[in-house]
One Martini backbone bead per residue (centre of mass of N, CA, C, O) as a GRO file, in nm:
protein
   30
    1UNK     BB    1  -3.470   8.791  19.275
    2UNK     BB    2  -3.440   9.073  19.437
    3UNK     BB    3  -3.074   9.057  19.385
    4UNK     BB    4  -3.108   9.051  19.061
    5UNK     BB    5  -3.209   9.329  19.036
    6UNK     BB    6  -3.025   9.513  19.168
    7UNK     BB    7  -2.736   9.408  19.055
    8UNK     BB    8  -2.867   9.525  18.776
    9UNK     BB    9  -2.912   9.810  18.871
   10UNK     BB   10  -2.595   9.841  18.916
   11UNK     BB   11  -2.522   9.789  18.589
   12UNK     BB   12  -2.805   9.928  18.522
   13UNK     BB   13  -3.002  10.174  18.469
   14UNK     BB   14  -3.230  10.123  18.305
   15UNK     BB   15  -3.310   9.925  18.449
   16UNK     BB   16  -3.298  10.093  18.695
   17UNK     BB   17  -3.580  10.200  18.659
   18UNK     BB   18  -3.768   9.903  18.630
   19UNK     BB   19  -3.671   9.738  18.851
   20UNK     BB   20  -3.687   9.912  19.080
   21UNK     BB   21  -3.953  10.002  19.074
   22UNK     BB   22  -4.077   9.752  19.094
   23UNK     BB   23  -3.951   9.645  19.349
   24UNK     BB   24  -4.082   9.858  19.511
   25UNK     BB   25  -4.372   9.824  19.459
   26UNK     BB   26  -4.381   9.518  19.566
   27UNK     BB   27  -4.296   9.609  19.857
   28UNK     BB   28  -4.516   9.819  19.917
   29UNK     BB   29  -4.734   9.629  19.863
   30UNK     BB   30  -4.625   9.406  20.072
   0.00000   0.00000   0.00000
């Protein structure tokens, strides 16, 4: 899941707001 939300953060930047600080937040939290 975690290549599918970074792939659309680099075709969306909107999402890339999103999608990555999610996965950075789950990723440092993990």
């Amino acid at each position: 899941m975690s290549a599918v939300y970074i792939l659309n953060c680099g075709n969306i930047r909107l999402f890339c707001f999103w999608n990555c600080a999610f996965i950075a937040t789950h990723t440092m939290s993990n």
